[in-house]
C-alpha positions as CSV (number, residue, x, y, z in Angstrom):
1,X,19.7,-47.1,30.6
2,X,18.2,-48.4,27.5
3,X,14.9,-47.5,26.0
4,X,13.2,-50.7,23.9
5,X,10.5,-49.8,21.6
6,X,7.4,-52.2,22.4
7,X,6.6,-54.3,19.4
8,X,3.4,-53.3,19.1
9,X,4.3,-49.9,18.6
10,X,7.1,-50.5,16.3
11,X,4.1,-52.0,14.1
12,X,2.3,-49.3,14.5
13,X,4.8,-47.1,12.8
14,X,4.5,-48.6,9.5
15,X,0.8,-48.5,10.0
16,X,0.9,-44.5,10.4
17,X,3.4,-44.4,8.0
18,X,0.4,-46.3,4.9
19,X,-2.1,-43.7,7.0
20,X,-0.2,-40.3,5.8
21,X,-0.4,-41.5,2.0
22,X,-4.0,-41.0,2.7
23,X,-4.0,-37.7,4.1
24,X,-4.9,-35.2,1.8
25,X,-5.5,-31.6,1.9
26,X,-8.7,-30.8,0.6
27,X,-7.7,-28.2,-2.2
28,X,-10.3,-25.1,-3.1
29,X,-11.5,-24.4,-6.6
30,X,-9.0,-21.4,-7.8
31,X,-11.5,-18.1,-7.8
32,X,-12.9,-17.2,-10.9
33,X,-14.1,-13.7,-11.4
34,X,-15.1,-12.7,-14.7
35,X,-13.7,-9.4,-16.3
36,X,-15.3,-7.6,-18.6
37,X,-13.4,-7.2,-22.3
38,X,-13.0,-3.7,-22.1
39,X,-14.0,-0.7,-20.0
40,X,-17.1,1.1,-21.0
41,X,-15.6,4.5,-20.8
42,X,-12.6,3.4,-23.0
43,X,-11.7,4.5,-25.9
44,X,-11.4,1.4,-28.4
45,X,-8.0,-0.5,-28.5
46,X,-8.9,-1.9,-25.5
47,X,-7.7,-6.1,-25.2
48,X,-9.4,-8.6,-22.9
49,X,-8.0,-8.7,-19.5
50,X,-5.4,-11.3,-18.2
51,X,-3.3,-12.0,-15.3
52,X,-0.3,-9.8,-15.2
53,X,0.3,-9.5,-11.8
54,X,3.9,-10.3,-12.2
55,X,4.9,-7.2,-14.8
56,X,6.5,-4.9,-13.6
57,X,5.7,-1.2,-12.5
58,X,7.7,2.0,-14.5
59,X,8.2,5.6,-12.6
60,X,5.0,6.7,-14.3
61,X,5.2,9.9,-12.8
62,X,7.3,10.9,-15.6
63,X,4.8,11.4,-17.7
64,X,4.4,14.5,-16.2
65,X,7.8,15.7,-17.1
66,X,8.2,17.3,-14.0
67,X,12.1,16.7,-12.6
68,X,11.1,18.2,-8.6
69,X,8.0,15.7,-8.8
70,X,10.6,13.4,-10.0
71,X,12.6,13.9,-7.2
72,X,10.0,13.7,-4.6
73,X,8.7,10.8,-5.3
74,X,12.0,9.0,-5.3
75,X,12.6,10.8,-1.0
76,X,9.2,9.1,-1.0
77,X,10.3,5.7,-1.4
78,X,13.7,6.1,0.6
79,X,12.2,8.3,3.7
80,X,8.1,7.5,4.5
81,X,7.7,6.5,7.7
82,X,4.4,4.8,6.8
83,X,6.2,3.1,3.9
84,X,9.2,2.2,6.8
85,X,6.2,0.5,8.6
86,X,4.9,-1.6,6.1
87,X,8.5,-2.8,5.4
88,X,8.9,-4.1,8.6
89,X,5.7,-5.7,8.5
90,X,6.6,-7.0,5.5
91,X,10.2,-8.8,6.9
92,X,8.0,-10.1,10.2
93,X,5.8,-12.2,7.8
94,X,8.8,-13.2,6.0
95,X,10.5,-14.4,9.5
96,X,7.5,-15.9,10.2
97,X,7.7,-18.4,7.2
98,X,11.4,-19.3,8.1
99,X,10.0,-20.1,11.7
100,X,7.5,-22.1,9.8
101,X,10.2,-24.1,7.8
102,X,12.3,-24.5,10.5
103,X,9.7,-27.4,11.5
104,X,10.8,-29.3,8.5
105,X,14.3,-30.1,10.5
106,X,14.8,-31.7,13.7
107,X,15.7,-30.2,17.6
108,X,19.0,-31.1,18.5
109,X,19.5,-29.7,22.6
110,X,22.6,-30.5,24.8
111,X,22.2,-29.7,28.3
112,X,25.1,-30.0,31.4
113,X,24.5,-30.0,35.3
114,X,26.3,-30.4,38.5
115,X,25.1,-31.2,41.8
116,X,26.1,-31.6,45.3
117,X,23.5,-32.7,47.8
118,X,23.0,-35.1,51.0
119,X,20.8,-37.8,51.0
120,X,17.9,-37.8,53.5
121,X,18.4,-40.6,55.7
122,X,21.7,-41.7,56.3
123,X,23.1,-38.1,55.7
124,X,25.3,-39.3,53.3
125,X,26.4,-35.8,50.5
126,X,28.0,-37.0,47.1
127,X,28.5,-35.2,43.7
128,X,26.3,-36.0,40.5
129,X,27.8,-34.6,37.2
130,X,26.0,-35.6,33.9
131,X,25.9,-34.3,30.2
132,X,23.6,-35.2,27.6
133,X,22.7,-34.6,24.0
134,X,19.2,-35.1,22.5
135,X,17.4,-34.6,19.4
136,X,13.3,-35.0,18.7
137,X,11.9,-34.6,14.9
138,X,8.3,-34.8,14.3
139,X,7.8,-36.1,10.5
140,X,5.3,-33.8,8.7
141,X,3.0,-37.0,7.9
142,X,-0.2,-35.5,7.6
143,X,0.9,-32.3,5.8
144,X,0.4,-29.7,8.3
145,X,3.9,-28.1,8.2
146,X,3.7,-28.2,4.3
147,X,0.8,-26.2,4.7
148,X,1.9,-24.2,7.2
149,X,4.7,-23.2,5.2
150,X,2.3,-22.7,1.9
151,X,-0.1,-20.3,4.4
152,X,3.2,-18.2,5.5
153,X,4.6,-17.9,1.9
154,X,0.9,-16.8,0.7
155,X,1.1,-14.2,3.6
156,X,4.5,-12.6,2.9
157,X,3.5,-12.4,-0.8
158,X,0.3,-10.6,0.7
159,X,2.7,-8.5,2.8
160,X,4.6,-8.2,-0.4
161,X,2.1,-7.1,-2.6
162,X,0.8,-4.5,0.4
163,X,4.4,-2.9,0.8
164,X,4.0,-2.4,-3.2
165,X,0.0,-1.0,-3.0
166,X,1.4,1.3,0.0
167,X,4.2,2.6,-2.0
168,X,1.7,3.2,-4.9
169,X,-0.7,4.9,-2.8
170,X,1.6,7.5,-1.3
171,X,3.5,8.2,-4.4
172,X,0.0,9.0,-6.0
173,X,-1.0,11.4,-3.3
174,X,2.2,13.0,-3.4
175,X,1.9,13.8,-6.9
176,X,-1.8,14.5,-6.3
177,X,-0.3,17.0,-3.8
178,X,2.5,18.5,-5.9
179,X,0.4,19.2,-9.1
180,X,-2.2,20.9,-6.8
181,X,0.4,23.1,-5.3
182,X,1.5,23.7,-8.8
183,X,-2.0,24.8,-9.5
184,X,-2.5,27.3,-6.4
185,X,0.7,28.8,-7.3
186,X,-0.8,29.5,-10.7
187,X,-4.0,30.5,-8.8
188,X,-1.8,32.9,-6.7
189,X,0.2,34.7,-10.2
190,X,-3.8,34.9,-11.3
191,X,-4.6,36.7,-8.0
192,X,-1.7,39.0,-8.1
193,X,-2.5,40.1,-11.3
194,X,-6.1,40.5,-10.6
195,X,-4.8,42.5,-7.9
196,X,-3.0,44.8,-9.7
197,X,-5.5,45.0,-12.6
198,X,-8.1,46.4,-9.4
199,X,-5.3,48.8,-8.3
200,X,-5.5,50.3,-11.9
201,X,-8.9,50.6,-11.9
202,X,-9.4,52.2,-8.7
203,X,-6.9,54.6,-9.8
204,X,-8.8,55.0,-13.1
205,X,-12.0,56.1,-11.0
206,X,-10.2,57.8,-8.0
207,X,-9.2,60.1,-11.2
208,X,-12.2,60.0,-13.2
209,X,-14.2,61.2,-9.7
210,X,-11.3,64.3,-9.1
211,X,-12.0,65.2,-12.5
212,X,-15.9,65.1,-11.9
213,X,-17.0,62.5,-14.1
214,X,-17.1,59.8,-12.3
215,X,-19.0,59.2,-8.7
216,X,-18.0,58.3,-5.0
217,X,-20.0,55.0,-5.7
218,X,-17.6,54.1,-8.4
219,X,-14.7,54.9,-6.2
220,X,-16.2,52.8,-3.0
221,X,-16.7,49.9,-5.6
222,X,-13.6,49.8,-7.3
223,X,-11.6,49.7,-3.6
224,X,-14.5,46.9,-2.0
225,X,-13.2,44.8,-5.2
226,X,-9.6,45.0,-4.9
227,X,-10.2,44.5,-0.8
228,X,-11.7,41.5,-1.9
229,X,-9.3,40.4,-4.2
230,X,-6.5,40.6,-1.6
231,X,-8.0,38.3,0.8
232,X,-8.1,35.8,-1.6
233,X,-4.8,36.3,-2.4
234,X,-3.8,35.6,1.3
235,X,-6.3,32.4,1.9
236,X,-4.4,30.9,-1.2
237,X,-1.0,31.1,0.9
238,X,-2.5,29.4,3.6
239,X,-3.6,26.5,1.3
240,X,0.1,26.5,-0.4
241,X,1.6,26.4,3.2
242,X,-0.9,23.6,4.1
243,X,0.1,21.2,0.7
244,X,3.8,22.4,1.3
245,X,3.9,21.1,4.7
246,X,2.1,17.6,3.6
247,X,4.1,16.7,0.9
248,X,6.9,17.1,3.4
249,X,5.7,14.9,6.3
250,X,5.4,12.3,2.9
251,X,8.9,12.6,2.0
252,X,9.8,12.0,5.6
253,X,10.8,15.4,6.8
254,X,9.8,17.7,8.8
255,X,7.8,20.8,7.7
256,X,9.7,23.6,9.0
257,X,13.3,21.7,7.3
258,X,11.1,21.7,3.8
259,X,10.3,24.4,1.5
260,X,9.5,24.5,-2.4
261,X,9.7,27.3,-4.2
262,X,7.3,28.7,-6.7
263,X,7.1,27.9,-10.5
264,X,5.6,29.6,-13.1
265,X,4.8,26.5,-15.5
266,X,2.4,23.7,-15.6
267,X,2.8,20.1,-16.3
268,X,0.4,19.1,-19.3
269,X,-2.1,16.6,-18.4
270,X,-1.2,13.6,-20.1
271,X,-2.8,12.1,-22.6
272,X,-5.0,8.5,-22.6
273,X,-3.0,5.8,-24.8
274,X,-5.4,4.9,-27.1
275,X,-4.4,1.0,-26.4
276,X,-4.9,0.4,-22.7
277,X,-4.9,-2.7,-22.0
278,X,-7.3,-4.3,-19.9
279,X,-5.3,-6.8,-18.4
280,X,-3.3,-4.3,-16.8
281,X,-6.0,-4.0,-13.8
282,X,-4.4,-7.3,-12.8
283,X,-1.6,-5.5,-11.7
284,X,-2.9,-3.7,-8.7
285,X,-1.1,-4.6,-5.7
286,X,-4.0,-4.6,-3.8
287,X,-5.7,-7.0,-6.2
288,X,-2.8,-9.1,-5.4
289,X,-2.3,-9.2,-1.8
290,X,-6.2,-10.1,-1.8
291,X,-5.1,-13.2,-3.6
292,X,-2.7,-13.9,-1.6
293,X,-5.1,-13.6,1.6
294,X,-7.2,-16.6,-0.4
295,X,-4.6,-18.4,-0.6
296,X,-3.3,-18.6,2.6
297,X,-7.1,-18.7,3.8
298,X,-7.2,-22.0,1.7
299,X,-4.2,-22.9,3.3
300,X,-5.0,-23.0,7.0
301,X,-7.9,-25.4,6.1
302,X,-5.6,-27.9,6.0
303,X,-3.8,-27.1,8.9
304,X,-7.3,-27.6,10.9
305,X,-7.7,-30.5,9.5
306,X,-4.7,-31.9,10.2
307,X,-5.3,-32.2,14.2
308,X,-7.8,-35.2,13.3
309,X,-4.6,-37.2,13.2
310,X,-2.4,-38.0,15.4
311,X,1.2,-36.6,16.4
312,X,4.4,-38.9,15.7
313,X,7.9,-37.8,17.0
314,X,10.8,-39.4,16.7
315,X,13.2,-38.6,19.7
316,X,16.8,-39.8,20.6
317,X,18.7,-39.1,23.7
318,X,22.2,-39.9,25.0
319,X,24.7,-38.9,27.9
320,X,26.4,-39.7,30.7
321,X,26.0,-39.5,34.4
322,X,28.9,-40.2,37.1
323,X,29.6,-38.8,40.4
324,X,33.1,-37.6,39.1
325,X,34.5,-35.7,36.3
326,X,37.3,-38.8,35.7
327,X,34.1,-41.5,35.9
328,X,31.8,-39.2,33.5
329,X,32.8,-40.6,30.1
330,X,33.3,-44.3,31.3
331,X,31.1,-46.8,29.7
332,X,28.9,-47.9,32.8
333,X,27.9,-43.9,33.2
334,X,26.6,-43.7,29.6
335,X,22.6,-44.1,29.1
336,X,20.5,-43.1,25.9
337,X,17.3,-43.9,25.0
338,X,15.3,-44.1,21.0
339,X,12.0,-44.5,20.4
340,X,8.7,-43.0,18.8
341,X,6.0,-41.5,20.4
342,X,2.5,-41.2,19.6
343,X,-0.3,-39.0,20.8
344,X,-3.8,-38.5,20.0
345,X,-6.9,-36.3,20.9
346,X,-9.4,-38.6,21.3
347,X,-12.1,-36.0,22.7
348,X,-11.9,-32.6,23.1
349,X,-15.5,-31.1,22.8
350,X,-16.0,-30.8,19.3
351,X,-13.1,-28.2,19.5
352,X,-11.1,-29.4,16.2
353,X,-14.6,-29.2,14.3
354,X,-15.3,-25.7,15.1
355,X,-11.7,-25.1,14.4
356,X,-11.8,-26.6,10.3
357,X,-15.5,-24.2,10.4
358,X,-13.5,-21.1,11.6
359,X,-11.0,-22.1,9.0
360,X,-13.4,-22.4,6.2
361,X,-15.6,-19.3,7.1
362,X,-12.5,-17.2,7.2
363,X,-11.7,-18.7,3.4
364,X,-15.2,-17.4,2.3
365,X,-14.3,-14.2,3.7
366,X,-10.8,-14.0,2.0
367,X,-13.0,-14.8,-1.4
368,X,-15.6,-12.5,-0.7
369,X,-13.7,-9.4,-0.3
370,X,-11.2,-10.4,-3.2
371,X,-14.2,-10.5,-5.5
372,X,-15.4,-6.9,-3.9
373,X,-11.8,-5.4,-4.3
374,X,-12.1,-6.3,-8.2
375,X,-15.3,-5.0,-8.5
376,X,-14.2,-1.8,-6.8
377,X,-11.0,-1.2,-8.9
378,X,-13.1,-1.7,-11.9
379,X,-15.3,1.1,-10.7
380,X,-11.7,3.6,-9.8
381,X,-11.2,2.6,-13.3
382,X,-14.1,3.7,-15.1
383,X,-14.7,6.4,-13.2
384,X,-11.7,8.1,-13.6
385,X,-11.7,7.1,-17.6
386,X,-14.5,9.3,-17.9
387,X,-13.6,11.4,-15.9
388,X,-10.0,12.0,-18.0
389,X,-13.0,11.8,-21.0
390,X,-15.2,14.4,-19.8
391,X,-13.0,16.9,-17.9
392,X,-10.9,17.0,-21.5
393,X,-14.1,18.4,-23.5
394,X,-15.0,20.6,-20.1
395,X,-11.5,22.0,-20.4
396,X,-11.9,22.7,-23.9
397,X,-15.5,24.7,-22.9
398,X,-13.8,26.4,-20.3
399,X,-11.1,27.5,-22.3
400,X,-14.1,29.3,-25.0
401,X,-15.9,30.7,-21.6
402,X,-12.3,32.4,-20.6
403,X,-11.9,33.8,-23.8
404,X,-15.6,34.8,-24.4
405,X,-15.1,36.6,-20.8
406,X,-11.8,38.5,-21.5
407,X,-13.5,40.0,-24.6
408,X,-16.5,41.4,-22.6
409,X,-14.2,42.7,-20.2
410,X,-12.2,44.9,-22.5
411,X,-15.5,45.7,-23.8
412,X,-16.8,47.2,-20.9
413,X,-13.3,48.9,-20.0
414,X,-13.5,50.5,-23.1
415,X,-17.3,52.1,-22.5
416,X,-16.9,52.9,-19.0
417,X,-13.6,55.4,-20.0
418,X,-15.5,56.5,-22.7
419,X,-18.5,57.7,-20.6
420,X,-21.3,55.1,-22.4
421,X,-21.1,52.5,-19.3
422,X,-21.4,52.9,-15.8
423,X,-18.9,51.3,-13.9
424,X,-21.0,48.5,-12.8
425,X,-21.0,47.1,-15.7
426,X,-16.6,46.7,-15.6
427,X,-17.3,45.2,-12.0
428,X,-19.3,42.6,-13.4
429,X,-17.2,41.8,-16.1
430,X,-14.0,41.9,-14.0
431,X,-15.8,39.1,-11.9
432,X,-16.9,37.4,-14.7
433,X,-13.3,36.9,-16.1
434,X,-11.8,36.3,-12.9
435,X,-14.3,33.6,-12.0
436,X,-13.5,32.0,-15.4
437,X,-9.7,32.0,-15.2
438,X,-10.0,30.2,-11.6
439,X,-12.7,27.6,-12.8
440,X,-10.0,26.9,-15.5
441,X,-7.7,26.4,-13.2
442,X,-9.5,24.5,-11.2
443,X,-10.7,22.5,-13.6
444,X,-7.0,21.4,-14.4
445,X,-6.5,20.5,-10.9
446,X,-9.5,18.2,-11.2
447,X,-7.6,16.6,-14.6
448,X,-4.4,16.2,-12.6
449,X,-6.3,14.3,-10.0
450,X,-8.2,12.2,-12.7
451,X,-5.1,11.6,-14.1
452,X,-3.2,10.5,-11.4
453,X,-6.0,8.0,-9.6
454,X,-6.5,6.3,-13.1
455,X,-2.6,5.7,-13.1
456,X,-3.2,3.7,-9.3
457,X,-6.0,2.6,-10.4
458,X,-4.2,1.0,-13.1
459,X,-1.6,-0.4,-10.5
460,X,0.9,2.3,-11.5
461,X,1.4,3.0,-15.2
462,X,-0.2,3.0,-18.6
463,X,1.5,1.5,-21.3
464,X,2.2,-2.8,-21.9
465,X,5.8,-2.3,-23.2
466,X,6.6,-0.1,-19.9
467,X,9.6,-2.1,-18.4
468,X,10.9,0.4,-16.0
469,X,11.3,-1.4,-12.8
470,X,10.2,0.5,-9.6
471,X,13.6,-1.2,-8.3
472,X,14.3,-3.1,-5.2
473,X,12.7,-2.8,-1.8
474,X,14.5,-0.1,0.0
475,X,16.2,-1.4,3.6
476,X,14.5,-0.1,6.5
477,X,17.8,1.3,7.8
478,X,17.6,3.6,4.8
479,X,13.7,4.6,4.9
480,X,14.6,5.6,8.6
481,X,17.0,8.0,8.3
């Protein structure tokens, strides 16, 4: 069996052919959003901001010198489930652009049967064997696979860049995590010693009250203050247990498997290069995968355009049928057929125009909340600049409150045993001093923190000649075990 082309059709397919030349995909105007030259709560050195979205991202944790943050943030990148998550959503938008170039190339199918049946009738039953091979190839004349496969790349580079913004994120909370911990263990030395230091003294005026010079008001003072001084010492192991056991769900284990013992030192809170560039706000991930989401937004415009025209596939077929194996490949059993075909909508209810509207309002969209993530990261920027700014001088008047505090104390230590002060006045000061060495703590929490957000904030690190490379995208096979 033979399949001739009409000749009007085979005219036709020249005509489509002049037709796809004028197809065009109607490109958007690349968003502009302009950055400011500097921040306002910089420092100067600052240099105007451009696109740097391609350099690369160092392990800036190190600048905290800390080798067990070190090696918790690498178990992050190897063992988060979240992170495992992301990945995998990250390889199905990457299948999904092969599936999407895999319309550039043709079908090629093969198919095989064998039947016995009787013929209604005359009752006759005979055999019918055939084999066949096809193939069918749509040519992308309009554009819409090219398209397609420009909206799938723009997707897994969005994918991309969110794998990279999720990794970011957890590795700053986890060292948001570990330097509080760090802090409540210094909190918890403070608390022992306070502890102690109110043992002494209720021993002082447990004696002083034998020896009839003090009073049983002293006494029941001195003990309600170390009382209370113990209970805070137990609420802070609570909150150590509690960051302890969420810095190990984030480096994939589970709490009771995880422990971390104490330390007795601090990381210093790093210092603000005075040469920040601004450009490096351009490489936050998140500012990336929103560019991304434009561009494949701009993309599917096309695609939605492209059903205006109409759909050309080439198809070829051969085979053979017979009613025997031995006849099957004999020339009067063989058949094929060539040809084009052609469809068309040519109504459909104004359905392909609210499909390009949909297409175009979701491209606004895609714009409008790029321009709002750029405005927010400049705000996470400035805020935690002065933040770093401020908390540094606070730290500096904290430090001058904690010494002014420690003076009075001995001060009043030093009346009270000398009979000139009643003890309310070393109950105060006790207070007093304890209060100020746990705001300074505090306080240095708060620094960590700053620190740490203006580092995402910064889309992971500091300094332009940083070329540490975060290193290659884990498998999944390792994140889950």
């Amino acid at each position: 069996m033979k399949t001739i082309v009409p000749p009007r059709l085979s005219l036709a397919v020249p005509l489509i052919l002049m037709l796809a030349a004028c197809a065009a995909t109607p490109p958007e105007a690349p968003v502009k959003i302009a950055l400011p030259a500097s921040y306002a709560q910089a420092q100067s050195g600052w240099e105007p901001a451009q696109a740097m979205a391609a350099a690369p991202r160092g392990a800036w944790w190190s600048v905290f010198d800390d080798p067990v943050l070190a090696g918790l943030e690498t178990q992050v990148a190897q063992h988060n489930q979240s992170l495992a998550a992301q990945l995998a959503a990250y390889e199905q938008a990457q299948a999904a652009l092969s599936q999407a170039q895999a319309a550039y190339y043709p079908a090629v199918t093969a198919g095989a049967s064998a039947n016995r049946a009787r013929t209604a009738g005359n009752g006759a039953v005979g055999n019918s064997l055939s084999a066949s091979l096809g193939a069918s190839w749509e040519p992308d004349l309009w554009g819409k696979v090219r398209l397609q496969v420009q909206a799938g790349q723009a997707t897994a580079a969005a994918s991309a860049a969110t794998l990279a913004n999720t990794q970011l994120s957890l590795q700053s909370t986890l060292a948001t995590s570990y330097l509080q911990l760090r802090t409540v263990d210094a909190q918890i030395v403070l608390a022992q010693n306070t502890v102690a230091a109110y043992q002494r003294a209720l021993q002082i005026t447990d004696n002083r009250y034998k020896a009839g010079v003090g009073t049983a008001a002293d006494v029941a003072s001195a003990r309600t203050q170390l009382l209370q001084a113990q209970t805070s010492l137990t609420d802070l192991g609570v909150t150590r247990v509690q960051l302890q056991n969420a810095i190990a769900v984030l480096v994939g284990k589970p709490p009771a498997e995880f422990s971390l013992s104490a330390s007795d030192t601090l990381p210093e809170v790093p210092a603000i290069p005075a040469g920040i560039p601004a450009q490096l706000l351009q490489r936050r991930p998140d500012l990336a995968a929103a560019q991304a989401q434009v561009q494949a937004a701009n993309a599917q415009i096309g695609v939605a355009q492209t059903a205006w025209f109409p759909n050309l596939t080439l198809s070829a077929q051969g085979g053979s049928q017979a009613a025997r194996i031995a006849e099957l490949f004999s020339a009067p059993s063989l058949f094929w057929s060539i040809g084009p075909q052609l469809a068309a909508t040519l109504f459909d209810g104004g359905l392909r125009r609210a499909q390009v509207q949909s297409s175009q309002a979701a491209y606004r969209q895609t714009v409008a909340n790029y321009r709002q993530s750029v405005l927010t990261a400049l705000q996470q920027v400035e805020d935690n600049l002065a933040a770093q700014r401020i908390l540094a001088q606070e730290a500096q008047q904290q430090a001058e409150v904690v010494q002014a505090a420690e003076v009075s104390l001995r001060l009043a230590e030093n009346q009270y045993k000398a009979g000139t002060a009643p003890y309310l006045n070393v109950i105060t000061a006790q207070t007093t001093a304890t209060s100020a060495r746990n705001a300074q703590l505090t306080l240095l929490n708060r620094r960590y923190a700053a620190s740490v957000a203006l580092i995402q904030a910064l889309g992971g690190g500091w300094g332009a000649g940083d070329t540490s490379a975060i290193g290659p995208l884990p498998a999944a096979s390792a994140i889950a075990q």
